[in-house]
N, C-alpha and C positions, 0 to 999 in steps of 0.2 A: 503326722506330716510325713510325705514321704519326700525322696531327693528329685522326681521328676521334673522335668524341666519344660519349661511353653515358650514358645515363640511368640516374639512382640515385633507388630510392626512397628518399622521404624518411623511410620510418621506417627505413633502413639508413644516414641520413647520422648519427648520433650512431655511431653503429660505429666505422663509418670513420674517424672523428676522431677517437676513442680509440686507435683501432690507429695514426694518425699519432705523436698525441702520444707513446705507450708508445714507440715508436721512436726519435725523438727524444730522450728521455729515456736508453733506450738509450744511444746517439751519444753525450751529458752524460758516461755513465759512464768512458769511455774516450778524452774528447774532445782530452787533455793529455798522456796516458800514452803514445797510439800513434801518436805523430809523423806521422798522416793527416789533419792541421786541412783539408789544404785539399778533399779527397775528403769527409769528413764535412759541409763545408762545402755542398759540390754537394749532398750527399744534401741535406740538410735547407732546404735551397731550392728542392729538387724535393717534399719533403715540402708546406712551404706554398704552393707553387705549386696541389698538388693540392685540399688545404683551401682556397684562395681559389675554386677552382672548384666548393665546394659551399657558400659563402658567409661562410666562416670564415675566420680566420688565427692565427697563434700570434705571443706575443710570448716570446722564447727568451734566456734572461740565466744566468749563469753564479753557480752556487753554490759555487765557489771549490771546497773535494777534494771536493766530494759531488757535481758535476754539476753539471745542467741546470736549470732550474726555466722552467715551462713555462705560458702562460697562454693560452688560449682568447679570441677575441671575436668578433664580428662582423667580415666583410670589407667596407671601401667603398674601392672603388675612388679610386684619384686621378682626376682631373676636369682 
């Protein structure tokens, strides 16, 4: 992988961010059952890693057997 960076239109950043979140969500379903906490873990830190670089982030808290629950906001940066 390299560190290159692409331009995303901005009417394709709600997309993107649906297809994060759906993902994540995903990961919720399976997150306890499939003894991978800490792979799933990597994933979904690479997920908001990518959302913060289109000015978003999630906040990601656990629905106890149902999953994930998964919230959208704005990214700001620590300072």
């Amino acid at each position: 992988m390299t560190d290159k960076q692409i331009t995303v239109p901005t009417e394709s950043i709600a997309h993107l961010l649906k297809m994060i979140e759906s993902r994540i969500l995903e990961i919720g379903k399976t997150y306890y059952a499939n003894g991978q906490s800490y792979q799933d873990d990597l994933e979904i830190t690479a997920l908001r890693a990518m959302a913060q670089q289109l000015g978003f982030d999630f906040e990601v808290s656990s629905n106890g057997s149902e999953g994930f629950s998964v919230t959208r906001h704005p990214y700001t940066p620590a300072e």
